[in-house]
N, C-alpha and C positions, 0 to 999 in steps of 0.2 A: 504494500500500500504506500503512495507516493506520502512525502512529507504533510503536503496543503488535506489531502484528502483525510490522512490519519488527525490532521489536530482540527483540523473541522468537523469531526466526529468526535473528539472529546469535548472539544467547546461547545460541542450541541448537548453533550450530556449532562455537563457542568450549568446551561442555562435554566435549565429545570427550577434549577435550588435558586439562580439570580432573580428568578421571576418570582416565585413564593417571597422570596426577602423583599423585594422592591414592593409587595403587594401590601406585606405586614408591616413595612418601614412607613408606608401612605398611611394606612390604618392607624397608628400609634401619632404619626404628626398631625392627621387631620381629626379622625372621628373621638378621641381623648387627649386630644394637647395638653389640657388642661391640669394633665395627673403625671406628663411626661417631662422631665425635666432632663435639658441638653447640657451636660459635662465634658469640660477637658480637661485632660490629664497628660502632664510633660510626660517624656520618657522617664524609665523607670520609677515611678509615682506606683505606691501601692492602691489600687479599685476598691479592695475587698480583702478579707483577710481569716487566713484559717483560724476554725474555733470560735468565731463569731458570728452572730445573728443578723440578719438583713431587713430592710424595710423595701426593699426593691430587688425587683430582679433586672438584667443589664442587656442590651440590643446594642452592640457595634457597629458603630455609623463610618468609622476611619478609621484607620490602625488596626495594631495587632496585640493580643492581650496574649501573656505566657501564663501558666501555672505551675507556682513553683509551690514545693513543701522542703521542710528542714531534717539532716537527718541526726543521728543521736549524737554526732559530732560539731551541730552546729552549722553544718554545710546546706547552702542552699544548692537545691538539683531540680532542672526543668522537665517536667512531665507530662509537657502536655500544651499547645496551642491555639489559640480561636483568632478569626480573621472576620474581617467587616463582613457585617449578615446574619453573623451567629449570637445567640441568649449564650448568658452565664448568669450565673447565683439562681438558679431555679430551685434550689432547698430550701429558698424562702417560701416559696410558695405552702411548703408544709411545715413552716416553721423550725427548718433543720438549720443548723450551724455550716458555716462553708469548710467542707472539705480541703479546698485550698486557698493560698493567696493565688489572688489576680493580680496581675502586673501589667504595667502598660508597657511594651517593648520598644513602642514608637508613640510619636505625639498621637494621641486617640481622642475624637470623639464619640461620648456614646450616652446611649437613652439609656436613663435610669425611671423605670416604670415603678409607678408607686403598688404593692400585692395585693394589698388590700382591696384597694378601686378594681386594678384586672380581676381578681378573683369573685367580685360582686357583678362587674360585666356582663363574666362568662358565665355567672349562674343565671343571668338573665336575657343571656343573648345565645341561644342553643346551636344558632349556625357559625356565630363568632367560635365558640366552645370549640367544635369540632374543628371546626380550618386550625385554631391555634394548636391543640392537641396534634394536630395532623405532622404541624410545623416543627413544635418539638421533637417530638418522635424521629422525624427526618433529621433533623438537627445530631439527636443523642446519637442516631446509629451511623451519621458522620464521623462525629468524635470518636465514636468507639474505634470505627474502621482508619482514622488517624492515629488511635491510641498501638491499635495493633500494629501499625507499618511501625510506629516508635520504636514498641518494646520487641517486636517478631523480625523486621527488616531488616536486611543489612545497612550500613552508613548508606552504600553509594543506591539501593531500592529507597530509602528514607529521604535521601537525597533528591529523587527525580521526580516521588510522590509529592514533595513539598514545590516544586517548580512547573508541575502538569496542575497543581490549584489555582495557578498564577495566570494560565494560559487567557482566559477569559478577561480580566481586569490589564493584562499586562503583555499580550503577548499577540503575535502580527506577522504574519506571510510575508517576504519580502521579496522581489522581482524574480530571484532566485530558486525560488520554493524554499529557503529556508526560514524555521520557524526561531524567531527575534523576543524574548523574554526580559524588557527591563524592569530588576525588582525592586522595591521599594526598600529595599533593608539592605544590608553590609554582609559579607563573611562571615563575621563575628556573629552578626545580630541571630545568623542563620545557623550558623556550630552551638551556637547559644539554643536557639528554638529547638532544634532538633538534638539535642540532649548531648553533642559530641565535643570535643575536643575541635579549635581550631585546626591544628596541624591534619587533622584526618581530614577533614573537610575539604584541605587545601589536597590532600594527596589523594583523595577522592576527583577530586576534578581534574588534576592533572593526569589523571589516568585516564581520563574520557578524552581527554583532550589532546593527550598520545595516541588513540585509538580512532581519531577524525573523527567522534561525536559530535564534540562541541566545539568552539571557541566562544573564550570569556574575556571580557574588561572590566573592570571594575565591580560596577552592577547587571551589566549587562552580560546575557547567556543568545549565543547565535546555537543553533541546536541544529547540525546539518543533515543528522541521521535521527530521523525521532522514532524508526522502528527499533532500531537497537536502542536509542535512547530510555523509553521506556520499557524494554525487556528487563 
């Protein structure tokens, strides 16, 4: 399958989930502004924070939020990341304490929905109830299926999964048929998200790039081969 034809079959897969988001991002600005309140947060600014109770739960308008927890030694370690589109702090909704800290990895804006109001909404809007339930669901068994390329993948499968999410917001056929990926974050930001060490990340890409995959600058990813790319 030619380069344009492969990423325009992911990019058609990936619109699915852009269109729900863009449907519930309207919903939450227009038919309850009133109960939604729009926050920024610099980089690394803590959202949220484990072991603590919420009054909202959070909708990503910009940026990208990490989750991190602490280990017996005091070590913060990243386990986990959400990107503009997706809910976080949903234990509020049943009153549960956060699981983890949220972290802002870039300058983020994002809706902070009041539970209380959504949860009176949904009890009394049965079609609202359903589409939103719907959204979640789709949302968790994203994350989950993020969670597993984390903890299950290898660096350089972790790697290519985190750059095929990008294709839709960031990503452009160029005369050449190759597919053009500028991302919004750094090396670092990205060894960081994706739970690795710098230096593998870098010896990760250089191996692709030995291999006429890809070429890279800075932020930018030129992907010449995107059927081995994504193998």
């Amino acid at each position: 399958m030619a380069n344009a034809e492969l990423f325009y079959s992911i990019t058609s897969q990936n619109s699915k989930a852009i269109t729900s988001y863009n449907e519930t991002l309207d919903f939450f600005k227009e038919e309850i502004k009133d109960i939604v309140k729009k926050i920024y947060y610099s980089k690394d600014e803590f959202i949220a924070k484990e072991g603590l109770k919420d009054d909202y739960i959070y909708l990503i308008e910009r940026g990208k939020v990490i989750l991190t927890r602490k280990d017996l030694k005091d070590k913060e370690h990243t386990h986990g990341y959400l990107m503009a589109g997706e809910f976080f702090g949903i234990s509020s909704m049943i009153d549960m304490t956060h699981t983890s800290n949220y972290k802002a990895l870039t300058n983020c804006s994002i809706y902070a929905i009041d539970k209380d109001y959504l949860k009176d909404y949904m009890d009394n809007h049965l079609e609202f109830n359903i589409i939103f339930n719907k959204i979640l669901i789709n949302a968790m068994r994203s994350f989950t299926k993020r969670q597993g390329n984390l903890m299950m993948g290898g660096c350089r499968s972790t790697f290519t999964n985190f750059v095929i999410e990008h294709f839709n917001d960031f990503g452009r056929i160029d005369d050449e048929g190759n597919v053009l990926v500028t991302l919004d974050v750094n090396l670092s930001e990205i060894a960081l998200i994706l739970n690795m060490t710098r230096e593998t990340l870098s010896r990760v890409i250089a191996e692709m790039r030995k291999e006429g995959i890809i070429e890279t600058k800075r932020r930018f990813i030129k992907i010449m081969d995107l059927q081995r790319f994504v193998i």
